[in-house]
N, C-alpha and C positions, 0 to 999 in steps of 0.2 A: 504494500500500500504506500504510495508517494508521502511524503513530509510535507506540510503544509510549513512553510518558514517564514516566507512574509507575508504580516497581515494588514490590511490598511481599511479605515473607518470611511465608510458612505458619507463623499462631501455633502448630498442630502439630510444625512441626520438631525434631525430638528434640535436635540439636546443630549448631553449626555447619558444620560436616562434611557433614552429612545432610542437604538443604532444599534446599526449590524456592520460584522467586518469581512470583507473581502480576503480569501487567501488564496494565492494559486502553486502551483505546481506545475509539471509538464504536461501532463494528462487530466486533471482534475482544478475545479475553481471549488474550493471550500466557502461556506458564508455560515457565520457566527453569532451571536447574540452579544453582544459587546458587555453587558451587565453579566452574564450568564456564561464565559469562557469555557466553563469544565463540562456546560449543558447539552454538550453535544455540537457536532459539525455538518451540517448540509453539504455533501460533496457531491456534484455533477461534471458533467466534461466539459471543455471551454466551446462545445461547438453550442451545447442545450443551454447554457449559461449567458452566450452572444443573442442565442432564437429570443430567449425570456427578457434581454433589455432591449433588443427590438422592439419587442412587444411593448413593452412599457412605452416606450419613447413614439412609438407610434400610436397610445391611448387606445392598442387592441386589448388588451387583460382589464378584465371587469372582475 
């Protein structure tokens, strides 16, 4: 399983409170709960990670 090494916080995040962190690898985009570190990691691959902020950015995800 790839090492997530670096992680960087959503320049969206409203507050600190509120934020998720991005981390990637060569195969894998991890996303995190920023409050919540040890709670678990969201890992998908950078292609379904690219489809999903498409989507965002395009106001198709409801």
């Amino acid at each position: 399983m790839a090492v997530l090494q670096y992680w960087r916080k959503s320049s969206r995040s409203a507050t600190e409170t509120n934020c998720v962190e991005i981390g990637t690898a060569p195969d894998i985009v991890g996303i995190r709960d920023t409050k919540n570190r040890d709670g678990g990691t969201l890992r998908v691959t950078p292609a379904d990670f690219a489809a999903f902020l498409t989507r965002i950015k395009t106001e198709r995800l409801h």
